[in-house]
N, C-alpha and C positions, 0 to 999 in steps of 0.2 A: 099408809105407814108400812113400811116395809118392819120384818122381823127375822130372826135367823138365828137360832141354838147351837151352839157347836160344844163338842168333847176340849175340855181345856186343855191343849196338848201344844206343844211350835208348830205340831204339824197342821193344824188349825186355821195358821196362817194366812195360806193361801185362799182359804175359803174367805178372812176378813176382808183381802184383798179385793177379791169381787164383789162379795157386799156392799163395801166400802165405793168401789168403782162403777158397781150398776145407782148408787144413791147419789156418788158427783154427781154422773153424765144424768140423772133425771132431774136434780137441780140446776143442771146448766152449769155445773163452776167451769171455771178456768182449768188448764190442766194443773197453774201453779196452786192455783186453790185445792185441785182435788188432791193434789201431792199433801199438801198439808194437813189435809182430811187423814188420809193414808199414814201420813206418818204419827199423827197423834192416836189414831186406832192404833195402829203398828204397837206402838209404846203402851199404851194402856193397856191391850191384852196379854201384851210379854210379860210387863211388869206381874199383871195379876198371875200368870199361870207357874212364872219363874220365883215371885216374890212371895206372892197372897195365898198360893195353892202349896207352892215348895213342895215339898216330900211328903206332904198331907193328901196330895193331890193322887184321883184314886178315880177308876172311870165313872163313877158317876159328878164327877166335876166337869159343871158346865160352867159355858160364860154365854150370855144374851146376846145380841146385837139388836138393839131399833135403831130407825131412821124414820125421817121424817124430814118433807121439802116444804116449806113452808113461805108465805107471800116473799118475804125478807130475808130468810135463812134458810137455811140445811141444819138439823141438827143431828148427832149420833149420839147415842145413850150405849153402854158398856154395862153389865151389871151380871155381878158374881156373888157365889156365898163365901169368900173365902177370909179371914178374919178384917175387920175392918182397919179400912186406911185411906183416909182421904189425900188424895194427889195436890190438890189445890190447897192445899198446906207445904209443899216442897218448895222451897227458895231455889236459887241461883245459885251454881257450885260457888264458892269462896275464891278457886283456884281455876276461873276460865283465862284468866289473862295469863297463867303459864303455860310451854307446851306440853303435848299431851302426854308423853310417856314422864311427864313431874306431876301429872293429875293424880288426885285421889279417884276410886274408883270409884260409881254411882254416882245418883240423882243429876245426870244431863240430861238423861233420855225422857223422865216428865218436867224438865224444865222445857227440852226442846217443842214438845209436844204443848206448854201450857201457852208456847211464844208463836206455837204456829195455828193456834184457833183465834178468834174474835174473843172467845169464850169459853168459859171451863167452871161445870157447877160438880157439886158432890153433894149428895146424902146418902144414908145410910136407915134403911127399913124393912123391914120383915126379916130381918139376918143377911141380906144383901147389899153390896155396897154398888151405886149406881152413880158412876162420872157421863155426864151428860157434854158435850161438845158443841158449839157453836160457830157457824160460818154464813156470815152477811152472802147471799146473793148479789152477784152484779147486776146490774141495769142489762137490757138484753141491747145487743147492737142495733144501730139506727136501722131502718129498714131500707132497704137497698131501694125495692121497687117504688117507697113512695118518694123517695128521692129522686127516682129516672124521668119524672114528668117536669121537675123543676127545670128552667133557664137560668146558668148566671145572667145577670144583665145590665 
């Protein structure tokens, strides 16, 4: 299991970004898969530092990162102290079939992020709220070399 504490700050970021990217590439996703990995961190830590943390937010605000690559999945775990709010309770904006400058503004960015995992859990424990993420592993590609002894015939 990989783990990684970071200061709840944007500038943060980049740090998710490699976490997030050394835990794809050791579960083998796809690049379109670790993008979606990427982007549903991306969401869930802004949300928390810009939303959950606001102007309460003070250095000793942290946010967690686990991972963990599992037979069938990848999953990422998120988990903050900052007032509870489960993600996996936001709906679909009302107003996606307008364009964007007629949008109201909020809730696409954990809609986008619930539409780009397999999976998306929440609870909330010891004063911590902890969004856990989901992503089925693909099958690994056929193997080249036990295929080069075959003849068609």
């Amino acid at each position: 299991m990989l783990q990684r504490t970071l200061p709840a700050t944007i500038g943060s970021l980049d740090e998710v970004i490699t976490f997030v990217d050394d835990l794809a590439r050791a579960g083998g996703l796809s690049a379109v898969r670790a993008g979606r990995l990427r982007l549903a961190a991306e969401e869930l830590v802004t949300n928390s530092i810009v939303h959950g943390y606001g102007r309460r937010r003070g250095p000793w605000s942290r946010i967690t990162l686990e991972g963990c690559v599992e037979q069938s999945e990848v999953w990422l775990r998120v988990s903050e102290d900052a007032p509870p709010f489960d993600p996996t309770r936001c709906h679909a904006p009302q107003d996606l079939d307008k364009p964007l400058g007629e949008r109201t503004p909020g809730g696409l960015g954990l809609y986008l992020a619930q539409r780009a995992v397999d999976r998306m859990a929440y609870d909330y424990a010891r004063g911590r709220n902890n969004v856990t993420v989901y992503l089925r592993r693909e099958p690994p590609p056929p193997d080249v070399a036990s295929d080069a002894g075959r003849s068609s015939g």
